[in-house]
MMTF fields as JSON, N, C-alpha, C and O atoms, coordinates in Angstrom:
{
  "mmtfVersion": "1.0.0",
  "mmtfProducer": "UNKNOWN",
  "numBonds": 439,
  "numAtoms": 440,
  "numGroups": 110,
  "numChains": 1,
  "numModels": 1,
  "chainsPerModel": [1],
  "groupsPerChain": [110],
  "chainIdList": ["A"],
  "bondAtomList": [4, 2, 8, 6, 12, 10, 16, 14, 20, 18, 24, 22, 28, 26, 32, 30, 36, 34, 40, 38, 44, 42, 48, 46, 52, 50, 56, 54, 60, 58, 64, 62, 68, 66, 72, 70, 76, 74, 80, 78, 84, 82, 88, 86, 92, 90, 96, 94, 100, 98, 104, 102, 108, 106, 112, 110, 116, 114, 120, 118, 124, 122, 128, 126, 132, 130, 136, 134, 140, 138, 144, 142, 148, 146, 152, 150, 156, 154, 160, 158, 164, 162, 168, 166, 172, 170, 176, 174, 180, 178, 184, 182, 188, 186, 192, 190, 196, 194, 200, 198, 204, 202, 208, 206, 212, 210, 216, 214, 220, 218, 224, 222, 228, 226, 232, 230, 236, 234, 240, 238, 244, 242, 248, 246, 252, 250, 256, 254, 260, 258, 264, 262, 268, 266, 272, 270, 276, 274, 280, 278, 284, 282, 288, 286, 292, 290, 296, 294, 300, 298, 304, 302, 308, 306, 312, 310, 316, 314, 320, 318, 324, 322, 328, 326, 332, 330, 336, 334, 340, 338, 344, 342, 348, 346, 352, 350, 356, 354, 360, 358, 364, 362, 368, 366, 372, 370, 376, 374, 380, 378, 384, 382, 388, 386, 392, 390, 396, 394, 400, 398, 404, 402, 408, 406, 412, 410, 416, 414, 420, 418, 424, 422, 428, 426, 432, 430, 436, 434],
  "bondOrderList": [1, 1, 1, 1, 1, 1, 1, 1, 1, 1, 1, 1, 1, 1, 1, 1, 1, 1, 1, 1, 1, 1, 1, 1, 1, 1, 1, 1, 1, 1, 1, 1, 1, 1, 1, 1, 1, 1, 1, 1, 1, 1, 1, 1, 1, 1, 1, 1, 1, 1, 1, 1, 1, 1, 1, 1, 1, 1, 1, 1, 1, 1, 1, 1, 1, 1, 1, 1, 1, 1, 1, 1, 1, 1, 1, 1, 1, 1, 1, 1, 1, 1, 1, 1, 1, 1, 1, 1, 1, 1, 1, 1, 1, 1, 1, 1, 1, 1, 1, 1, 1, 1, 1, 1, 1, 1, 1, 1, 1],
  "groupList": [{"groupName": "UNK", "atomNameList": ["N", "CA", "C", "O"], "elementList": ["N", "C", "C", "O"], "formalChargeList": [0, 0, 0, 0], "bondAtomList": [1, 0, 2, 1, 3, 2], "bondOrderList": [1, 1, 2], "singleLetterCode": "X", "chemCompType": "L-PEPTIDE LINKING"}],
  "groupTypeList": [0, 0, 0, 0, 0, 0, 0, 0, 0, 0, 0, 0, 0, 0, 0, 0, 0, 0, 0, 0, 0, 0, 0, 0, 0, 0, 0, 0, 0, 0, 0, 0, 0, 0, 0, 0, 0, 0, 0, 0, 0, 0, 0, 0, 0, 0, 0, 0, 0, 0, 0, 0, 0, 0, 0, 0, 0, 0, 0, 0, 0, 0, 0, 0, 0, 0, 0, 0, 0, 0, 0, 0, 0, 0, 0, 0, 0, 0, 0, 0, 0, 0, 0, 0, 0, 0, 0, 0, 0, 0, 0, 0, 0, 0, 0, 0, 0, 0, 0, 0, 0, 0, 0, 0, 0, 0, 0, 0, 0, 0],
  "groupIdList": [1, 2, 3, 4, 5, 6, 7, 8, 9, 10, 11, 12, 13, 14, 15, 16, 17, 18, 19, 20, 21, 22, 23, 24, 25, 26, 27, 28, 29, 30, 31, 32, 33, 34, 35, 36, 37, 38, 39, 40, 41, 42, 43, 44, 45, 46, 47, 48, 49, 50, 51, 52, 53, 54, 55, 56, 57, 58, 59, 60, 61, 62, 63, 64, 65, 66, 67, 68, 69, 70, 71, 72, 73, 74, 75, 76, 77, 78, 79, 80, 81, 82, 83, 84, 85, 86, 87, 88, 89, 90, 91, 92, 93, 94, 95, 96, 97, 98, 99, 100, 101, 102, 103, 104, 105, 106, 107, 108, 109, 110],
  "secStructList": [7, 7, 7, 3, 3, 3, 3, 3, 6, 6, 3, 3, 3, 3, 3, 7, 7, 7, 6, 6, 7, 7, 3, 3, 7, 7, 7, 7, 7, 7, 7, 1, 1, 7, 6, 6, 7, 7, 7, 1, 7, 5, 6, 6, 1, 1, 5, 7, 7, 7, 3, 3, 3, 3, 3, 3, 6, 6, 6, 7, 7, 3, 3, 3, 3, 7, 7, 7, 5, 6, 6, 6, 5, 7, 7, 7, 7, 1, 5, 7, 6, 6, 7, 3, 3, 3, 3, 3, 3, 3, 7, 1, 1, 1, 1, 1, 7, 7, 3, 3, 7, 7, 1, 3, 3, 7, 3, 3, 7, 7],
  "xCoordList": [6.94, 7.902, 8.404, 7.682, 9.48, 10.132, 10.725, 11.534, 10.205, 10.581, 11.723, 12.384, 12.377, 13.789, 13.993, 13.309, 15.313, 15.604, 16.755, 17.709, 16.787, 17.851, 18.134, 17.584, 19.012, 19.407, 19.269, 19.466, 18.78, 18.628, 18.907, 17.977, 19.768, 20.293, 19.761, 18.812, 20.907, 20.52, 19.443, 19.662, 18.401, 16.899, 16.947, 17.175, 16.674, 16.046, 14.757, 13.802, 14.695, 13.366, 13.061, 13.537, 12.408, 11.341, 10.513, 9.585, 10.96, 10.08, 9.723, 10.185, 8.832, 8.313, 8.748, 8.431, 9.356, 9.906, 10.64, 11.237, 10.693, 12.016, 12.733, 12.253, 14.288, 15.41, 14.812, 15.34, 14.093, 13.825, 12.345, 11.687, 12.48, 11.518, 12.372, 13.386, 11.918, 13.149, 12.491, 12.956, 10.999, 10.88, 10.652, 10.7, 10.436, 10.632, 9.949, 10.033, 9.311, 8.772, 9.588, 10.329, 9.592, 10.435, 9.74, 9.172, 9.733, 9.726, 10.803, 11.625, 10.859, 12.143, 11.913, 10.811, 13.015, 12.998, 12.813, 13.25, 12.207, 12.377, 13.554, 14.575, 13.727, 14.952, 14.929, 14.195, 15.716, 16.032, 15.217, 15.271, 14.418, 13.874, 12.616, 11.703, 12.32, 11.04, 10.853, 11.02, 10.587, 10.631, 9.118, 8.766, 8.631, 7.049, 6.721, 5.581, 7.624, 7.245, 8.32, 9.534, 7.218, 7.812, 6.841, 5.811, 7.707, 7.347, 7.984, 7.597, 8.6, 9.047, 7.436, 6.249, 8.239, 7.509, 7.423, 8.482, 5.903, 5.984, 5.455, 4.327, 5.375, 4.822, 4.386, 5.183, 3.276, 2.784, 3.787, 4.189, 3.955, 4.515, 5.979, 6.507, 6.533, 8.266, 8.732, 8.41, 9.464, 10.212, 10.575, 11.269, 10.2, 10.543, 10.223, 9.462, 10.867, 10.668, 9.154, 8.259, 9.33, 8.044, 7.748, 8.334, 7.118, 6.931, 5.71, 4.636, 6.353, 6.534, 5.682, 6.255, 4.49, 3.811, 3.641, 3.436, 3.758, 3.323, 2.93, 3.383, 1.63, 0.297, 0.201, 0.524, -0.18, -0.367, -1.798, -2.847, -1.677, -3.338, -4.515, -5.626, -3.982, -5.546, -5.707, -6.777, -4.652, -4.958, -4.703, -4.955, -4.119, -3.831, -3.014, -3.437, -2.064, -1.208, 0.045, -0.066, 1.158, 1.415, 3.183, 3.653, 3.604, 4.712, 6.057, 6.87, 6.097, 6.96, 6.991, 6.057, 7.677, 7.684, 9.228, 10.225, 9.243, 10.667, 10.293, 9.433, 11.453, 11.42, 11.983, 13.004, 11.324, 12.372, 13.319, 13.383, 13.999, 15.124, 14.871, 13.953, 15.673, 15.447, 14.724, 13.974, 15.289, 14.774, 13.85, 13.7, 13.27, 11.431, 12.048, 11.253, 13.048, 13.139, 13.515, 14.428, 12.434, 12.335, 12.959, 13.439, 12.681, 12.946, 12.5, 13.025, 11.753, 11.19, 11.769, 11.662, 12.586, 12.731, 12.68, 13.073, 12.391, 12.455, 10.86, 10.515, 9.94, 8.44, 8.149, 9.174, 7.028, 6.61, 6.203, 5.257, 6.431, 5.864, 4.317, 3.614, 4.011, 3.045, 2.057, 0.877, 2.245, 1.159, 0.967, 2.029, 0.039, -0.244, -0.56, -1.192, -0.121, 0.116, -0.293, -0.837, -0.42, -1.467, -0.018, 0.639, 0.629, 1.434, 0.94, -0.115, 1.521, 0.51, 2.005, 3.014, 1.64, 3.024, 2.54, 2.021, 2.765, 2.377, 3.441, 4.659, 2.913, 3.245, 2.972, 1.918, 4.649, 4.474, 4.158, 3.837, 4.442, 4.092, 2.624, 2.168, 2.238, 0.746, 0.442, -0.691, 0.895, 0.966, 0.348, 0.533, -0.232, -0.466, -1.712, -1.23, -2.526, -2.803, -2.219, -1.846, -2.082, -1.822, -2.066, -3.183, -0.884, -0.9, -1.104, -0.353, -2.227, -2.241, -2.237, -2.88, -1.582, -1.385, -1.655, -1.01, -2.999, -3.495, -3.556, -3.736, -3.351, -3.131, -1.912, -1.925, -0.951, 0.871, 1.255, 0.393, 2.029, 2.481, 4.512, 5.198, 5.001, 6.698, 7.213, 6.905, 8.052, 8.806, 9.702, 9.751, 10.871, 11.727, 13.388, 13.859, 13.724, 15.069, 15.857, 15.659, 17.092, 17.741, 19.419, 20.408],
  "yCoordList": [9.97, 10.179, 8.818, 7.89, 8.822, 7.18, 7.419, 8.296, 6.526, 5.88, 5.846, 5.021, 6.561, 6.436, 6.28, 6.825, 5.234, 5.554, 6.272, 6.139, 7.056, 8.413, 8.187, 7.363, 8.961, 9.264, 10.972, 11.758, 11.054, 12.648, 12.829, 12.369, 13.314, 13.701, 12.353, 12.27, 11.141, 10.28, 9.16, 7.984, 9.498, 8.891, 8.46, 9.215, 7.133, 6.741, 7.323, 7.659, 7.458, 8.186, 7.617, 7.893, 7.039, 6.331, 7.403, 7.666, 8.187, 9.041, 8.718, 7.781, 9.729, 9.562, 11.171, 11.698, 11.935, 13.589, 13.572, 12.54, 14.658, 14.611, 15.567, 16.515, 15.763, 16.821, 18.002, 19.036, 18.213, 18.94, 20.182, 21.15, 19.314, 20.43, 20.665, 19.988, 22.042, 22.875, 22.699, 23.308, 21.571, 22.194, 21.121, 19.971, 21.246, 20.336, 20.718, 21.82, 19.672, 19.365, 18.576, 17.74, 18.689, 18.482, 18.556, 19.595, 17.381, 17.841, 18.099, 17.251, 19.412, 20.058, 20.331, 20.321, 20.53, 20.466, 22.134, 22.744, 22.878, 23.753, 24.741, 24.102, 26.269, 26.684, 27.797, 27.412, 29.198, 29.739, 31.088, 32.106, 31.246, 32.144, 31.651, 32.428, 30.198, 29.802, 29.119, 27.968, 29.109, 28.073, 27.351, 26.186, 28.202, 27.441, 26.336, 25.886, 26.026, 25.738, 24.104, 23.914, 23.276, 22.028, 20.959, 20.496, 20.666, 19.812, 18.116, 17.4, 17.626, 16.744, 15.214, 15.312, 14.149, 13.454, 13.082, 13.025, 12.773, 12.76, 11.484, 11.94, 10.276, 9.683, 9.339, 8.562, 9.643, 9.936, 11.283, 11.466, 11.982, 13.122, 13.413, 14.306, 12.354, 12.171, 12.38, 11.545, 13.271, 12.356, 11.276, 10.579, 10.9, 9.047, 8.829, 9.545, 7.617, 7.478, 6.619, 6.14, 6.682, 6.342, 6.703, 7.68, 6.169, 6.396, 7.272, 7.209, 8.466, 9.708, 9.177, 8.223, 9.576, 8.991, 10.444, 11.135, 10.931, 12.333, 11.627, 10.864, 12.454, 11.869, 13.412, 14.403, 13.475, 14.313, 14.902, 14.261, 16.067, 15.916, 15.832, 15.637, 16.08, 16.441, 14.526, 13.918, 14.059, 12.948, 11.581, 10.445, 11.97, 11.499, 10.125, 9.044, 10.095, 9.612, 9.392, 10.245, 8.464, 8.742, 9.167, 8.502, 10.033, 10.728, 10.482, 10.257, 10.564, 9.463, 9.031, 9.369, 8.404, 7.519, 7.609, 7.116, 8.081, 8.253, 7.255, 6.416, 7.856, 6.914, 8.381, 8.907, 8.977, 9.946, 9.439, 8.253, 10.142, 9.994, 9.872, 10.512, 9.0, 8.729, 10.348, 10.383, 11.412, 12.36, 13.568, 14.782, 12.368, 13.158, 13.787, 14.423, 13.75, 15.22, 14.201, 13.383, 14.399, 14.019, 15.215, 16.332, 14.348, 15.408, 15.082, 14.077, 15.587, 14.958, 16.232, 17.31, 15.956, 17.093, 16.719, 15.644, 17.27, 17.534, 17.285, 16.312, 18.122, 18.128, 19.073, 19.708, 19.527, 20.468, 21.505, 21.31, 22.794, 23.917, 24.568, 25.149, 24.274, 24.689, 23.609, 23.936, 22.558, 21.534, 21.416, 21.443, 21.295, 20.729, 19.386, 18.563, 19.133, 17.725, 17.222, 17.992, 15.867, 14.975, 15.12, 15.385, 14.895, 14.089, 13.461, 13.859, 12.434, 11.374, 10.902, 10.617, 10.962, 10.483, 9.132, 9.385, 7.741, 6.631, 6.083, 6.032, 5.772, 5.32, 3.494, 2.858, 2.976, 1.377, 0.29, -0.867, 1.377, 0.209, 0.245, -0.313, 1.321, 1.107, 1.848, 1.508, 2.737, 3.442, 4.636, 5.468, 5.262, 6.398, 6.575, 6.923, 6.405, 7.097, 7.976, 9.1, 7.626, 8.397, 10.119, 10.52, 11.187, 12.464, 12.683, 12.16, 13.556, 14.076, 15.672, 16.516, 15.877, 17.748, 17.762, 17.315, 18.519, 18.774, 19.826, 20.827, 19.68, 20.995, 21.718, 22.944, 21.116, 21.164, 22.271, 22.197, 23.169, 23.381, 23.192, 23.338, 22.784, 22.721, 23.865, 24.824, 23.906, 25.443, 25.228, 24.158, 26.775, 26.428, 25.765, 26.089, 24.822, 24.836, 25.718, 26.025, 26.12, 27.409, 26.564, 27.219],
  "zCoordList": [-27.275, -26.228, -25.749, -25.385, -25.789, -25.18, -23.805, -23.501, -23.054, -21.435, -21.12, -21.751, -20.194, -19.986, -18.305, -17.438, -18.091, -16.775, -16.569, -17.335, -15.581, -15.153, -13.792, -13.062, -13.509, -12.141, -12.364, -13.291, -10.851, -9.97, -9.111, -8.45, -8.274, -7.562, -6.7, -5.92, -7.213, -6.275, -6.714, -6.425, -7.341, -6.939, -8.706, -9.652, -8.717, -9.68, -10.41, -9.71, -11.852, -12.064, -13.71, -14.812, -13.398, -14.981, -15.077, -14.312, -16.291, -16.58, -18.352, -19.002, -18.822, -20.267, -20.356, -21.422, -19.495, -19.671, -20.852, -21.158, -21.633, -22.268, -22.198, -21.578, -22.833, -22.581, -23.411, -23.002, -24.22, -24.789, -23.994, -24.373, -22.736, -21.929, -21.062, -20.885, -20.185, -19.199, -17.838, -16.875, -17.648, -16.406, -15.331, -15.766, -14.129, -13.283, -11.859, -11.317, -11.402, -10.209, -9.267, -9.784, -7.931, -6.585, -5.373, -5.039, -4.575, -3.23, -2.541, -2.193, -2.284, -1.498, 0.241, 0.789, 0.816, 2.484, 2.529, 1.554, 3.575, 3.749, 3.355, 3.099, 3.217, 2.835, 4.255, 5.165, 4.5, 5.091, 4.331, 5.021, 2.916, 2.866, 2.836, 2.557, 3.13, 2.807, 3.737, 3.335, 4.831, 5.909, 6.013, 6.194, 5.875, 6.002, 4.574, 4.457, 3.716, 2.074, 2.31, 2.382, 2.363, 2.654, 2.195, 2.685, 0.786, -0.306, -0.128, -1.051, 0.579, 0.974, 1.181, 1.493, 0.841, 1.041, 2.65, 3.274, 3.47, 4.644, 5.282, 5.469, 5.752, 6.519, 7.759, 8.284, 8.574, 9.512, 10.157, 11.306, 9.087, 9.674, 9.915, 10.577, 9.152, 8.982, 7.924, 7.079, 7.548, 5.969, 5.623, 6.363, 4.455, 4.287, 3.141, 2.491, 2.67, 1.469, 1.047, 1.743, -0.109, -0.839, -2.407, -2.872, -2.998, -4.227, -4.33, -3.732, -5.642, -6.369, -7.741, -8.267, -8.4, -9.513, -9.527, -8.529, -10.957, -11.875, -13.203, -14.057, -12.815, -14.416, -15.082, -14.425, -16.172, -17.249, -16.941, -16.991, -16.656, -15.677, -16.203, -15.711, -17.739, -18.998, -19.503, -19.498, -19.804, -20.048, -19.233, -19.636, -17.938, -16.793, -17.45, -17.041, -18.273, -18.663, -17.445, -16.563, -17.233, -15.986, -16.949, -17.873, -16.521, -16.349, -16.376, -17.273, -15.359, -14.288, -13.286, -12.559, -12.897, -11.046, -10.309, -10.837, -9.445, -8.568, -7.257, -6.989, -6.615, -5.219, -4.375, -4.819, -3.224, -2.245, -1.617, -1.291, -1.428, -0.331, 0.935, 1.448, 1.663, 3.068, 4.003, 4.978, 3.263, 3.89, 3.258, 3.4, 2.392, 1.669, 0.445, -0.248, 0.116, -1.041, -2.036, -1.923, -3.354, -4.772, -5.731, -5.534, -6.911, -8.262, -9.489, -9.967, -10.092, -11.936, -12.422, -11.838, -13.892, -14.641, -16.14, -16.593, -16.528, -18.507, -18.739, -19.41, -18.21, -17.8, -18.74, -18.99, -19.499, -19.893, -19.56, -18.797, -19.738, -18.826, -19.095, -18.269, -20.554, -20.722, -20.133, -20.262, -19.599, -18.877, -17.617, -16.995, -16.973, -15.78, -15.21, -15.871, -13.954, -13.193, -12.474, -11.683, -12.112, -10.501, -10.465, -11.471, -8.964, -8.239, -7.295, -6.802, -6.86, -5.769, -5.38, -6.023, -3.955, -2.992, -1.935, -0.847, -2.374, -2.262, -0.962, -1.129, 0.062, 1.509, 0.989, 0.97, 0.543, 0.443, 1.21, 0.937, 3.027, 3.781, 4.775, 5.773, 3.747, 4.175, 5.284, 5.623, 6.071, 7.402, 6.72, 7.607, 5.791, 5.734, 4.045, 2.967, 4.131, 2.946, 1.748, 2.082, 0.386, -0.309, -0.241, 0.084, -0.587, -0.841, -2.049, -2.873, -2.487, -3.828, -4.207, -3.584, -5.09, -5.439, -6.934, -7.882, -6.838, -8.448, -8.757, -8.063, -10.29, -11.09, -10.979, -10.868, -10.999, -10.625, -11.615, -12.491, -11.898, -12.635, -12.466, -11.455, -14.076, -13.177, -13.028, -13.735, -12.099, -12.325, -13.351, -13.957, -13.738, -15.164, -14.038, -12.948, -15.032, -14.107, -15.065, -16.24, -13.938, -14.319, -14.503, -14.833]
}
């Protein structure tokens, strides 16, 4: 698999994904049928940016790396569906301990 840099909606993303997979992981802001479901990156309880690391979870290979948006919401896509994922949401200026979510699976993008 070869290293590529992309743009996503916005956000830089060095990933090792490729086009030939359909699926994709996101931290998204709340919606209006999901209000309680808030995937956004957070620092001391804000949205904010920070760096986005997704590892390969069996061989903890790392993925890719994004950056969020001023207002928490990331995106990785061309992920495999049949695999599962670490994501780790990295606070650069040190105010917060790392977030981690294991055993990820991507959803399909449509």
């Amino acid at each position: 698999m070869v290293t590529k840099a992309t743009r996503v909606l916005g956000m830089m993303v060095v990933s090792r994904a490729s086009a030939a997979f359909r699926g994709f992981l996101a931290g998204e802001a709340p919606t209006v049928e999901q209000p309680d479901v808030d995937g956004r990156l957070r620092i001391m309880n804000q949205p904010s940016v920070g760096r986005i690391m997704v590892l390969d979870r069996i061989t903890m290979s790392p993925v890719a790396l994004t950056r969020s948006l001023p207002d928490g919401t990331w995106r990785v896509e061309g992920l495999d569906m049949g695999r599962k994922y670490l994501v780790i949401g990295l606070d650069d200026r040190g105010l917060q301990n790392a977030a981690i979510q294991d055993w990820i699976s991507p959803a399909p993008m449509v």
